[in-house]
C-alpha positions in Angstrom: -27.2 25.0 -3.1 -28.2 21.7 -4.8 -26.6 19.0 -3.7 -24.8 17.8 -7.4 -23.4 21.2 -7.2 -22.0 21.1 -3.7 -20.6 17.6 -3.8 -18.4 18.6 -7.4 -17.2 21.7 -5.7 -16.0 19.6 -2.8 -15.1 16.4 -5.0 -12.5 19.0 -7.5 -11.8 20.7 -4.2 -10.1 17.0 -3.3 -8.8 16.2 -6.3 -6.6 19.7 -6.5 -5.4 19.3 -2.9 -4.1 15.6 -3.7 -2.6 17.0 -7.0 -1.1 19.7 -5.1 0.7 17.7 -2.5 2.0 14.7 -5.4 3.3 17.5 -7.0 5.8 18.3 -4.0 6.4 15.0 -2.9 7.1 13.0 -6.1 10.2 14.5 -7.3 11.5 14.4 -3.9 14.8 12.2 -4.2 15.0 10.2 -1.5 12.5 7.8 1.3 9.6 10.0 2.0 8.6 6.8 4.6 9.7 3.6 5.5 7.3 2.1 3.8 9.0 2.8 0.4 11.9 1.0 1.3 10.5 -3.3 0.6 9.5 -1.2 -2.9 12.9 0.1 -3.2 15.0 -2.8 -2.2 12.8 -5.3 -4.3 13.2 -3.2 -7.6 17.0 -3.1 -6.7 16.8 -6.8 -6.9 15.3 -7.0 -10.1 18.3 -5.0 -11.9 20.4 -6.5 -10.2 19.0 -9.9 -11.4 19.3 -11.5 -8.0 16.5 -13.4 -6.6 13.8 -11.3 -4.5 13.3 -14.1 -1.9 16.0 -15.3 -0.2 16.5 -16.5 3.3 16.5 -13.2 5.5 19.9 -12.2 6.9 20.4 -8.8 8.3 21.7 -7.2 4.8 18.7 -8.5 2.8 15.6 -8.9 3.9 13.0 -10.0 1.4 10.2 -7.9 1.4 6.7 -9.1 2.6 4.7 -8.5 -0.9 4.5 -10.6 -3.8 6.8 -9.3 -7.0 4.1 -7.8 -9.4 5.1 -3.9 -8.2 9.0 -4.5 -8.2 8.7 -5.7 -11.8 6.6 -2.1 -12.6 8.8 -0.2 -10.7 11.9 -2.1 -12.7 10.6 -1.0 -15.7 10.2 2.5 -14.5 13.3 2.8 -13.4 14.9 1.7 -17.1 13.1 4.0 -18.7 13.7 6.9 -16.0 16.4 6.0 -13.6 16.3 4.3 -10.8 15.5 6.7 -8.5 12.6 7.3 -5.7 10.6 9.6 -7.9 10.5 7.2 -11.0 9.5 4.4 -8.7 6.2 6.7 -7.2 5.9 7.5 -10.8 3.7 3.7 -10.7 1.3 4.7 -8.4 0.5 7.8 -9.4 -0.2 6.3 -12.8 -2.3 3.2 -10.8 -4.7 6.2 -8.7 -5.2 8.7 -12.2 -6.0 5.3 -13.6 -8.5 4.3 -10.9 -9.7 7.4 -10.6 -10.8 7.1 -14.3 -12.3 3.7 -14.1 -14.3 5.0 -11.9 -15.5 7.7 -13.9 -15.9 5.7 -16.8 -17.8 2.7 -14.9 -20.1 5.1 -13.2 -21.3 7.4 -16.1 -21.9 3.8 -18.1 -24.4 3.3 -15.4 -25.7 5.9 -16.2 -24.8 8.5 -14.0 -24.8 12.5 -14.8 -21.9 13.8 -15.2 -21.6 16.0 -12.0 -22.1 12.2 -10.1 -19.4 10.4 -11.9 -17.2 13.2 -11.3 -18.0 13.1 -7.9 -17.4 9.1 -7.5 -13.9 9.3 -9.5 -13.0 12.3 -6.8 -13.3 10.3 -3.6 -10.5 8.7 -4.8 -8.1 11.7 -4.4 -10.1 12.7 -1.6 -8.7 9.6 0.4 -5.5 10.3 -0.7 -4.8 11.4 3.4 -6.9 8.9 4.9 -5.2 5.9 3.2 -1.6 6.5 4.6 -0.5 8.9 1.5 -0.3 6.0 -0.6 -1.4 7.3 -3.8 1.7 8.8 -4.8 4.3 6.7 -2.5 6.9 3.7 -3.9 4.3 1.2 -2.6 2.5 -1.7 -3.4 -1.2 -0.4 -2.6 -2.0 1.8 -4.9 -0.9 -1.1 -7.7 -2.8 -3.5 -6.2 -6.3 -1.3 -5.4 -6.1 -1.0 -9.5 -6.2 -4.4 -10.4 -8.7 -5.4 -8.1 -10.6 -2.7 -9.8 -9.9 -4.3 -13.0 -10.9 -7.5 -11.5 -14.5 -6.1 -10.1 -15.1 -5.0 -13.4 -14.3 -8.0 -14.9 -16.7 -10.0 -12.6 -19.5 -7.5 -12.8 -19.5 -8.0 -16.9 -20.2 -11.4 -16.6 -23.0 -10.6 -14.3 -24.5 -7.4 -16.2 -23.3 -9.0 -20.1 -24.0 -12.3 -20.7 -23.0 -12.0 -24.6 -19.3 -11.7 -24.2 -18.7 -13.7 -21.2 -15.4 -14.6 -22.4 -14.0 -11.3 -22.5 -15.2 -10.5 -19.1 -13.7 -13.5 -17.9 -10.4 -12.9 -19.1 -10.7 -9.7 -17.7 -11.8 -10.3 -14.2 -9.2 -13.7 -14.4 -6.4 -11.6 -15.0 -7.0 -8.6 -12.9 -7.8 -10.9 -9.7 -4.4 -12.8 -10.3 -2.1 -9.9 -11.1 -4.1 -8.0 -7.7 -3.0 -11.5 -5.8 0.1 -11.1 -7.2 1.1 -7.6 -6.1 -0.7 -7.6 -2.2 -1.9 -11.0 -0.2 -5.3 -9.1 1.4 -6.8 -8.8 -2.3 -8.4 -12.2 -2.2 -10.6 -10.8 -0.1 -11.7 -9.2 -2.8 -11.9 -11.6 -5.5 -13.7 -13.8 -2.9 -16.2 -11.0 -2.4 -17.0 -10.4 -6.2 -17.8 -14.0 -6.7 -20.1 -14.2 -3.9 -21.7 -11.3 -6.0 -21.8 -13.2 -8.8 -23.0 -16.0 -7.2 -25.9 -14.5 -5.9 -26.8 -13.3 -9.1 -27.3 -16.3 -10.2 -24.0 -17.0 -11.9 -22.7 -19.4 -10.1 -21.1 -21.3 -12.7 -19.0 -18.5 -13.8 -18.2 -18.0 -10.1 -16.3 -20.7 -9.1 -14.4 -20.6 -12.5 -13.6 -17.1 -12.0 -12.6 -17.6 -8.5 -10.6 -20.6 -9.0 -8.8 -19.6 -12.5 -7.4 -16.3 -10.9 -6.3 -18.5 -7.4 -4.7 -21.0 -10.2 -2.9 -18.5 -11.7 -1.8 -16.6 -8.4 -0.7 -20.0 -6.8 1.2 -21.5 -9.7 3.3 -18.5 -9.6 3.8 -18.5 -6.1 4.9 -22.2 -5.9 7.7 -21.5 -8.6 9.0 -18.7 -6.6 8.7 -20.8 -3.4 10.6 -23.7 -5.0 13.0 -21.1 -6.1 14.0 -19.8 -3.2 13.6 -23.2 -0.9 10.9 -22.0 0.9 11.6 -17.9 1.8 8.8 -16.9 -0.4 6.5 -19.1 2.3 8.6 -17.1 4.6 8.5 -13.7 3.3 5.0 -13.9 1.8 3.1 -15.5 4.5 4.7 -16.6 7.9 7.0 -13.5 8.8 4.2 -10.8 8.4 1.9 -12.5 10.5 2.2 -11.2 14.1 1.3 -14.3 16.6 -0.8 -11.9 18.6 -2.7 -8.9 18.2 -3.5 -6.1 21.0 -6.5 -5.4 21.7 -6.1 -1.4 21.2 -5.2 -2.5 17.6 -8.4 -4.0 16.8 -10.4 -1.2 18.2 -8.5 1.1 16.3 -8.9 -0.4 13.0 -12.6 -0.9 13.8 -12.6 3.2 14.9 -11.1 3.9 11.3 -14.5 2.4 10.0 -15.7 5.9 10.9 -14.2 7.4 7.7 -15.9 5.4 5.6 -19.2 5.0 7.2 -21.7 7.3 5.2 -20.7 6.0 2.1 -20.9 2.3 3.7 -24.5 2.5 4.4 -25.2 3.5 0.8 -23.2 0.0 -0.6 -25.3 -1.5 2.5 -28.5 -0.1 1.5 -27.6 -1.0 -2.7 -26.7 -4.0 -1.6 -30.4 -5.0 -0.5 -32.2 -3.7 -3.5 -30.1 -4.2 -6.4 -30.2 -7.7 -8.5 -26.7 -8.0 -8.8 -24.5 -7.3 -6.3 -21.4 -7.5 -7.4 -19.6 -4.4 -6.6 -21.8 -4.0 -3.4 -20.5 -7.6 -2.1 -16.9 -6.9 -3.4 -16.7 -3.6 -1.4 -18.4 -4.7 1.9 -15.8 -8.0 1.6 -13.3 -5.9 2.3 -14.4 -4.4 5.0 -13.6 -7.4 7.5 -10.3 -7.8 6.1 -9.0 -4.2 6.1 -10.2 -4.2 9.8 -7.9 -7.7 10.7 -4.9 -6.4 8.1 -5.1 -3.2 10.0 -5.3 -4.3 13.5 -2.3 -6.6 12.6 0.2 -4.1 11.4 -0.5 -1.9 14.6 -2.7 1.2 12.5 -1.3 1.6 9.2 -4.4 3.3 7.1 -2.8 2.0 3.7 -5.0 -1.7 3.7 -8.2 0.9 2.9 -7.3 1.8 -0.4 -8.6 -1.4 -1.7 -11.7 0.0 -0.3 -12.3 3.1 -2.0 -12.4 2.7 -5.9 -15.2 -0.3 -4.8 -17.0 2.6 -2.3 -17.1 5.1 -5.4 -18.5 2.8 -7.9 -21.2 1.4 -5.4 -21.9 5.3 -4.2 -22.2 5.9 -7.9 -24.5 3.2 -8.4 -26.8 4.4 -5.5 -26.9 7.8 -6.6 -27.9 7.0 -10.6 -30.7 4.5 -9.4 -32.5 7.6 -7.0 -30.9 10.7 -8.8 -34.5 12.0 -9.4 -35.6 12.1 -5.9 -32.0 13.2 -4.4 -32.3 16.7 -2.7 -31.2 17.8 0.5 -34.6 16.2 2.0 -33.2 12.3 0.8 -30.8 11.1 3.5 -28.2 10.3 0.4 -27.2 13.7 -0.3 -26.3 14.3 3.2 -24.4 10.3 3.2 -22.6 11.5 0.2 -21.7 14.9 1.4 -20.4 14.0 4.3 -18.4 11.1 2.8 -16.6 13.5 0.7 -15.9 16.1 3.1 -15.0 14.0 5.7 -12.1 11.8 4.0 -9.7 14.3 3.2 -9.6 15.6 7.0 -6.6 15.2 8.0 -3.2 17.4 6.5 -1.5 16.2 3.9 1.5 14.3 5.2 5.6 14.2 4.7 5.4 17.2 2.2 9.4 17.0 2.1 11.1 20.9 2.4 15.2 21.7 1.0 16.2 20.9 4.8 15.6 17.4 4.9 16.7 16.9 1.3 20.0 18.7 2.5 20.2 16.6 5.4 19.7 13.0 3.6 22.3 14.3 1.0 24.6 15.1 4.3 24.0 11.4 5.0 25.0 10.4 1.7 28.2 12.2 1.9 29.0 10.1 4.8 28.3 6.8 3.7 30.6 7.8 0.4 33.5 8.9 2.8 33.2 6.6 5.4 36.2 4.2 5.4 34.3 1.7 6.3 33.9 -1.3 4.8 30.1 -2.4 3.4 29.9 -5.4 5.9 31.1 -3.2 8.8 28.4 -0.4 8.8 24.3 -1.2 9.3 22.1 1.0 7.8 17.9 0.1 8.6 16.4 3.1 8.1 17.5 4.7 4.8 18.6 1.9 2.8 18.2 4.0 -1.1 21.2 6.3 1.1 23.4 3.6 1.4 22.6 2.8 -3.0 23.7 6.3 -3.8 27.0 6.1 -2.0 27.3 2.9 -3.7 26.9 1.0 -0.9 25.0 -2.8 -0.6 21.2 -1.5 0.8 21.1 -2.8 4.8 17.4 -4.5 5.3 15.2 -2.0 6.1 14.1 -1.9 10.1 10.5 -1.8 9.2 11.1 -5.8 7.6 13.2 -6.6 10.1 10.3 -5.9 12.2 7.8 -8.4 11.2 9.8 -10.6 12.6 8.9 -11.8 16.3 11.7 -10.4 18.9 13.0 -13.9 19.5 13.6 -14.6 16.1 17.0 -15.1 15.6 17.3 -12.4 12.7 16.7 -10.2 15.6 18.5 -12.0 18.3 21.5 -12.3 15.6 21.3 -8.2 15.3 21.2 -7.5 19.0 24.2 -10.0 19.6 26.4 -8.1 16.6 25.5 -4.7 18.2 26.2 -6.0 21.9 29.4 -7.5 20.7 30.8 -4.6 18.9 30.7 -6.6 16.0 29.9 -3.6 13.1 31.7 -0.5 12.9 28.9 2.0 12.3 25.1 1.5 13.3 22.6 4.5 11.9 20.0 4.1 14.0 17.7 6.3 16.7 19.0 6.9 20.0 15.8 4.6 21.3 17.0 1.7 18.9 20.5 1.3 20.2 18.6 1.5 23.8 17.2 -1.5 23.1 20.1 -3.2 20.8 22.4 -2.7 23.5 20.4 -3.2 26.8 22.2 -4.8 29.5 25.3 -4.3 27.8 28.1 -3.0 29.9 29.9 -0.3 29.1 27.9 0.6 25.7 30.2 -0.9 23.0 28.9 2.2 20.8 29.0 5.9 21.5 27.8 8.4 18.9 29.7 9.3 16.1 29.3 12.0 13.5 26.5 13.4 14.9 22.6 13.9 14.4 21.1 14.1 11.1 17.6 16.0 11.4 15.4 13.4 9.7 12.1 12.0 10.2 12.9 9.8 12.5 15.9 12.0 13.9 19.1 9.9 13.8 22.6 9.3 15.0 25.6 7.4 13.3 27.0 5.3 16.1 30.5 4.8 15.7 32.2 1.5 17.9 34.0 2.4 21.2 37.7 3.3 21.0 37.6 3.6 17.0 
């Protein structure tokens, strides 16, 4: 079999099985992960029209991203509902959209069909490997498109001299609005102008570079002055963990490994093309998925950025030696086994009627609970406690970022030791650590366990 035939059978082959698994998990109507919830608490926000970064206090917790995705996902939800599915419904558009950037940027290299297909498929074919954030309520998939847009941007000033203008625009405003949505995308901007700085375009460059930073930063100072400093907080100081493991960074350099065949290709176009733009852009991120990685403890999501940049430069390769490419040129094999090797793992949280029965049994509760909203904390499922009309809790996973002497944490363990809340929904290994050293427990399991991923327990207060 020659190898364009095998790599589109196994490039549609990943593009049906990500299709497959969006179309069971997108309609699903509640959390799918805990990493939906900054997504869904932000967009709350927004129609709400209160301020997305305040000072965090354990029933709001600002999320860590800048506001670009909350605003799509506002608009989504006015035209659809506010609702879980209508908020994924951005980032499925941002991946079919990538996807067909990269389709379209490839075959104007000038890349056979059967190639460009190919390229615009690794895409879905990471859709496992990049923490099933194709299709989630997050901020990646958002953000890997406008970088996109950006990298294209930057390579027409390098490859079209004639309408620098446009290109600029383009490259200005895709760079900003990436900044805009997730903090690691400078990385990328950075990277495409040292591109376009080694191919000889300095000038254009620096302006690039510094118009999109401009326009990033202006934006984030008004929010900042806004909110008296929280978005400094939010944005910048409270995800940064003051130390990382060491297991942490030789995990995120281990998930190198998924990428790697495709890597030596941007490596190898990346010493014999004249420009370089989307061979430096992609390889710049490589450095900072790796720190962004090992600082959140394994989360696969920071690669996305990676992989419309991988396609394109794979694309690239394969166009400029698509003559000689047979199963006897080292590429084929590279790009075989990048394609086949991405979509290893199982697709993840396909949702089934049990768990939707059981988040609707925990819906019911919050609803009937009597309760009042500043007596019961809810971290893990905070669109549950917005359907039974209930103020969302801050989610666990924000509260989280936060170092365990910080006295947003210190504050929660001290409410929980003292009794202080009525109802807690948490794990059993959460109120372990909430209440150590207490004595007796001030909380004893209430209504019992609701089969969820994590499993969890209402804890009611002792002698209620």
């Amino acid at each position: 079999m020659r190898p364009p035939v095998l790599l589109t059978a196994l490039a549609a082959l990943s593009a049906a099985l990500w299709l497959g698994a969006a179309a069971r998990r997108v309609p699903f109507p509640f959390e799918l992960t805990h990493g939906e919830d900054p997504t869904i608490i932000g967009v709350e926000r927004v129609l709400r029209h209160q301020p997305i970064y305040t000072p965090p206090t354990l029933r709001y917790i600002p999320p860590p991203y800048p506001p670009v995705t909350f605003l799509l996902g506002a608009t989504a939800a006015r035209l659809f509902g506010f609702t879980p599915p209508a908020l994924r419904l951005v980032s499925v558009t941002s991946t079919l959209v990538m996807a067909a950037l990269v389709f379209m940027v490839v075959r104007r290299m000038g890349a056979r069909l059967d190639a460009a297909c190919c390229c615009a498929a690794i895409v879905f074919a990471a859709g496992t490997r990049v923490g099933d954030a194709l299709d989630l309520a997050r901020v990646d998939a958002p953000a890997a498109l406008f970088a996109l847009i950006g990298v294209i941007g930057a390579y027409g000033l390098a490859d079209d001299a004639r309408r620098r203008r446009r290109w600029m625009a383009i490259a200005v405003a895709g760079f900003a609005a990436a900044m805009l949505t997730k903090q690691p995308t400078v990385a990328i901007a950075a990277g495409a102008a040292a591109g376009l700085w080694r191919s000889d375009r300095a000038g254009d460059a620096v302006r690039m570079l510094a118009a999109a930073a401009a326009a990033a930063g202006i934006v984030f100072f008004w929010l900042d002055v806004r909110a008296g400093g929280a978005a400094w907080l939010a944005l910048v100081s409270a995800p940064a963990r003051p130390s990382i493991p060491w297991r942490d960074v030789a995990s995120a350099v281990g998930r190198l490994f998924f990428y790697f065949p495709a890597t030596l290709l941007v490596a190898a176009g990346w010493r014999r093309r004249g420009d370089r733009v989307w061979e430096t852009a992609a390889l710049a991120v490589v450095p900072m998925a790796i720190a962004a990685n090992a600082r959140v403890g394994g989360s696969d999501n920071v690669w996305l950025m990676y992989v419309p940049l991988l396609a394109i430069a794979c694309g690239r390769y394969w166009t400029d030696h698509a003559p000689r490419i047979s199963w006897r040129h080292p590429a084929a094999w590279l790009l075989a086994a990048q394609v086949a090797v991405l979509p290893h793992r199982p697709v993840a949280r396909v949702p089934d009627a049990a768990e939707r029965r059981e988040h609707e049994r925990l819906v019911a509760h919050l609803a009937s609970s009597d309760a009042g909203s500043d007596d019961v904390l809810n971290l893990w499922f905070p669109y549950a406690s917005m359907a039974a009309g209930r103020p969302p809790s801050g989610p666990r996973v924000q509260l989280f970022d936060f170092p365990p002497d910080d006295p947003l944490n210190r504050g929660l363990r001290a409410a929980i030791a003292a009794g202080a809340l009525r109802e807690v929904i948490a794990t059993p290994d959460d109120m372990a650590d909430w209440t150590r050293g207490a004595d007796p427990p001030p909380y004893v399991p209430g209504v019992g366990a609701f089969d969820l991923n994590p499993r969890v327990l209402v804890f009611v207060r002792r002698g209620m």
